[in-house]
C-alpha positions as CSV (number, residue, x, y, z in Angstrom):
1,X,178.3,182.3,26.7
2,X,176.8,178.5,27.2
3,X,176.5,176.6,24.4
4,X,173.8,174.4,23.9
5,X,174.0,170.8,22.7
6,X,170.8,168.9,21.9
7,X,170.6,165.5,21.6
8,X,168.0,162.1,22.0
9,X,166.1,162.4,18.6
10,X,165.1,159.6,16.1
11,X,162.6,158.2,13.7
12,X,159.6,156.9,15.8
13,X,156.3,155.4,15.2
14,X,153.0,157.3,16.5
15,X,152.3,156.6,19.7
16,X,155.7,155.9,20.4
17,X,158.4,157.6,22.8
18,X,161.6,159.8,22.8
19,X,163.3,161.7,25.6
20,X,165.4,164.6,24.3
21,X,168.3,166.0,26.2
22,X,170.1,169.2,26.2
23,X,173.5,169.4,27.5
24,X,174.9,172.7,28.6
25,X,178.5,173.7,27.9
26,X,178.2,176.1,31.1
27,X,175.6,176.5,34.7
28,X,172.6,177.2,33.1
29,X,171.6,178.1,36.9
30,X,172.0,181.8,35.8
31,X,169.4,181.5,33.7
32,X,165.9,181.3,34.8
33,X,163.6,180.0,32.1
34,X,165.3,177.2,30.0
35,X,162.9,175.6,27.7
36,X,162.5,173.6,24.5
37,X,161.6,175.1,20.7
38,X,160.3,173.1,17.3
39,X,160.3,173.7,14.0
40,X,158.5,171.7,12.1
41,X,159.2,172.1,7.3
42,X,158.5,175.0,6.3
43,X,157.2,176.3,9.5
44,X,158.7,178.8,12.0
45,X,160.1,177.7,15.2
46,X,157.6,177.6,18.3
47,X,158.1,177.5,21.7
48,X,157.3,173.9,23.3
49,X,157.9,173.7,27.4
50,X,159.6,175.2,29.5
51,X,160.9,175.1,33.2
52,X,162.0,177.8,35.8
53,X,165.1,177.3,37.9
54,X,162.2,176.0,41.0
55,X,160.9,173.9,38.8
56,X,157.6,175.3,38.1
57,X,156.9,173.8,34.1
58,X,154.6,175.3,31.4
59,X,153.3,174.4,27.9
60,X,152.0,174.6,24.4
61,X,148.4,173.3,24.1
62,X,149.6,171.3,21.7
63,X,151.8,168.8,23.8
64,X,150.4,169.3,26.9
65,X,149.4,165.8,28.7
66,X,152.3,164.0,26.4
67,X,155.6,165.5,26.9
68,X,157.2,165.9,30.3
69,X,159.9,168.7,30.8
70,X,162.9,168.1,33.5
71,X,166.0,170.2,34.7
72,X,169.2,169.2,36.3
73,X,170.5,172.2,38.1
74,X,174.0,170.6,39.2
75,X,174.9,168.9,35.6
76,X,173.5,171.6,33.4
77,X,171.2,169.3,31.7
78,X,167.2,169.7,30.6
79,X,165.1,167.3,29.0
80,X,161.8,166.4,27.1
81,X,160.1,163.5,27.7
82,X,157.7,162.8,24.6
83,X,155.1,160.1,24.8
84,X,152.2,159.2,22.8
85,X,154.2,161.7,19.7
86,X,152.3,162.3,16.4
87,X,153.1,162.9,13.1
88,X,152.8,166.4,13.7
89,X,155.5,166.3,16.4
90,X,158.0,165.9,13.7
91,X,160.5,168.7,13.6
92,X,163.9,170.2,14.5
93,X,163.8,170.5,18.8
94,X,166.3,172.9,20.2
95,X,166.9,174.4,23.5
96,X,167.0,177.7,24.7
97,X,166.1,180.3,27.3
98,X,162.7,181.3,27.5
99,X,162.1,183.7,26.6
100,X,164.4,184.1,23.3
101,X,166.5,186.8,24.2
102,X,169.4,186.1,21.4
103,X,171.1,183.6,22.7
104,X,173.0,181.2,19.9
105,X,170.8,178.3,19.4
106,X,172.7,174.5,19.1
107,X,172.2,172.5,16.4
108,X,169.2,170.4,17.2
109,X,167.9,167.7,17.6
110,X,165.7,165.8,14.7
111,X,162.7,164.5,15.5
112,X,160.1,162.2,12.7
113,X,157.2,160.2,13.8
114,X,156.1,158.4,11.0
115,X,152.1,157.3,11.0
């Protein structure tokens, strides 16, 4: 099974910028919706963005117009370009199919955007 490795997070002001990356151990070619998750404390985890093997991209209302989702087919890699992040953005980001279908999740990635 691929195993996911998240990585790119940090403690940023608001307003500021981070660009996440996830790093798969195998092709994630097979899989045709990869996309990214939160969870903030004490909150369940929520779906974020997410991208289909064409390249066709989709998200939350919440981050829509501020974070940019990418795939690299050939190196197994997708990203999340976060701009203009809020406190609210602050949480655990992992990647995953979408949708969740059971696949392990990786460790995450911590994201805090202090005010």
């Amino acid at each position: 099974q691929v195993q996911l490795v998240e990585s790119g997070g940090g403690l940023v002001q608001a307003g500021g910028s981070l660009r996440l990356s996830c790093a798969a151990s195998g092709s994630i070619f097979t899989i045709n919706v990869m996309g990214w998750y939160r969870q903030g404390p004490g909150k369940q985890r929520d779906w974020v963005a997410a991208i289909s093997r064409s390249g066709i991209t989709n998200y939350a209302d919440s981050v829509k117009g501020r974070f940019t989702i990418s795939r690299d087919n050939a190196k197994n890699t997708v990203d999340l370009q976060m701009n203009s992040l809020k406190p609210e953005d602050t949480a655990v980001y992992y990647c995953n199919a979408v949708p969740w279908r059971g696949r392990s999740w990786g460790q995450g990635t911590q994201v805090t955007v202090s005010s």
